[in-house]
C-alpha positions as semicolon CSV with decimal commas, in nm:
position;residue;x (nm);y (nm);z (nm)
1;X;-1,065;0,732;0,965
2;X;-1,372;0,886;0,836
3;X;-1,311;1,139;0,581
4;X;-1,580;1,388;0,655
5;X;-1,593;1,538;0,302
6;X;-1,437;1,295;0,108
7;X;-1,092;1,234;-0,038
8;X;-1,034;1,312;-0,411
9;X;-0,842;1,043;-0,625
10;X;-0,654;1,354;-0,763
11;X;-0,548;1,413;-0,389
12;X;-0,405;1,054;-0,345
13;X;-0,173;0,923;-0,236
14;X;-0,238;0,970;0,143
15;X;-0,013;0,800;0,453
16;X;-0,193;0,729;0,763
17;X;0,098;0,754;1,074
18;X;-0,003;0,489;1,354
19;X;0,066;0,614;1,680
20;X;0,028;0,568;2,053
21;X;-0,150;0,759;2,359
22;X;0,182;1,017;2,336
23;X;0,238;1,033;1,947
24;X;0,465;0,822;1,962
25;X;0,559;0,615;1,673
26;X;0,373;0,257;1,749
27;X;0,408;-0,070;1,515
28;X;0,068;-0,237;1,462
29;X;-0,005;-0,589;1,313
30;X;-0,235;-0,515;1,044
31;X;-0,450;-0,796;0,987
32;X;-0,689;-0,564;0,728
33;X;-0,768;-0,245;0,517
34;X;-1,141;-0,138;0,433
35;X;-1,221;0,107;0,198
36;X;-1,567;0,303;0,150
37;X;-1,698;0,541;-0,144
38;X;-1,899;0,764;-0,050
39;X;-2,259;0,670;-0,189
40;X;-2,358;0,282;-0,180
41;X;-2,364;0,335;-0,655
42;X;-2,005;0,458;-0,620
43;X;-1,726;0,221;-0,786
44;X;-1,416;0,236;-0,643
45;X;-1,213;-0,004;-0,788
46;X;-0,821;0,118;-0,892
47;X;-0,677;0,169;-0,531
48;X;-0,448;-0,034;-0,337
49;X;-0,277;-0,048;-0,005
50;X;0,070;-0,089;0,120
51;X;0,201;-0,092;0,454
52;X;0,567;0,030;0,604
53;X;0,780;-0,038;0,933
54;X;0,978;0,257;0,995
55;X;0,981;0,169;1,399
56;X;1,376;0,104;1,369
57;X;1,408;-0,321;1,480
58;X;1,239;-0,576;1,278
59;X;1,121;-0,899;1,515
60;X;1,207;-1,187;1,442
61;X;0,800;-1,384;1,347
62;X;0,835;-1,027;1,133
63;X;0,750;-1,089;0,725
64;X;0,769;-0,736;0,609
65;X;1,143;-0,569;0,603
66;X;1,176;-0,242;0,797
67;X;1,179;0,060;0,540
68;X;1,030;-0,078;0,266
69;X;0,646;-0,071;0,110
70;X;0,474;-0,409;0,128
71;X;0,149;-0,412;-0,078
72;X;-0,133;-0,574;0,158
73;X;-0,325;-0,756;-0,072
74;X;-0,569;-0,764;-0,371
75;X;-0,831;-0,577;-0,326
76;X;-1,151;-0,780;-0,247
77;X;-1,535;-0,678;-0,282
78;X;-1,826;-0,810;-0,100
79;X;-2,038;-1,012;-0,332
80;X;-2,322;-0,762;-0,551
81;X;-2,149;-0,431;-0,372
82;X;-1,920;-0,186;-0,586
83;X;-1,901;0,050;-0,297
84;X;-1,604;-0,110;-0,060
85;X;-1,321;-0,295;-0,100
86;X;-1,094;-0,496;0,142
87;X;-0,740;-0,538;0,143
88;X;-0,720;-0,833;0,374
89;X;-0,282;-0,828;0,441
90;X;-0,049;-1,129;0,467
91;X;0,054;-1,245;0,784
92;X;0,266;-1,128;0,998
93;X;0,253;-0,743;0,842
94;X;0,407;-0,507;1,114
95;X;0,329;-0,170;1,033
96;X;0,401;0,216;1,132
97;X;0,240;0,374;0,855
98;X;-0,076;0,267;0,647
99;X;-0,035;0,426;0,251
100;X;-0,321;0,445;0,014
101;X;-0,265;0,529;-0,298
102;X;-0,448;0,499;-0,687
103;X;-0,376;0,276;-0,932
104;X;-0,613;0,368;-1,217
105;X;-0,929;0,497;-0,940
106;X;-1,154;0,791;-1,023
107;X;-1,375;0,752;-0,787
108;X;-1,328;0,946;-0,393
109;X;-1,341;0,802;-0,086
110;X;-1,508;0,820;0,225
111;X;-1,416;0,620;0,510
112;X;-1,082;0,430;0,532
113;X;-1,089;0,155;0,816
114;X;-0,748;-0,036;0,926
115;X;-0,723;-0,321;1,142
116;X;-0,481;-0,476;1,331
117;X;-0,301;-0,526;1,669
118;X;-0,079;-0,308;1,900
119;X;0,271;-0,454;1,892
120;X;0,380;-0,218;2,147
């Protein structure tokens, strides 16, 4: 998602709905979360990630249980950048919704970035 103005801490937290080609609710297998600040001097540490399954039938290779927030990781920085952060998730992380939410972060964002896998 690229947040064309930018995203306030003060406005978080924010829910990102995956769906399909007819809005339907689609789980993903989210293998990642990137987030950007808006200049490369921007710090935005204090944010983290979770992930929900609200798709109704948990599988059985599933980790996460259906309903329930599951943080996806620490956040991680490239080496020398202060910028971006990567919330790289634990396996087998099924997901319907993305949240992102602050922690202690003053800082506004830019560009959020998910990754994963249609699960159909």
């Amino acid at each position: 998602m690229n947040l064309d103005t930018e995203v306030t801490a003060a406005q978080a937290s924010f829910t990102f709905v995956l769906s399909g080609d007819s809005n339907s609710l689609v789980r993903y297998g989210i293998y990642k979360v990137i987030i950007y600040g808006k200049t490369t001097d921007t710090v935005i540490s204090g944010w983290k990630v979770e992930v929900t399954d609200e798709s109704g039938s948990k599988s059985d290779a599933q980790a996460n249980e259906l309903n329930t927030n599951t943080v996806c990781g620490e956040a991680e920085s490239p080496a020398g950048s202060k910028d971006s952060y990567t919330f790289q998730c634990s396996e087998r992380l099924a997901a319907t919704s993305v949240i992102v939410s602050k922690t202690s972060a003053t800082a506004n964002l830019a560009e959020v970035v998910v990754v994963g896998e249609n699960l159909g």
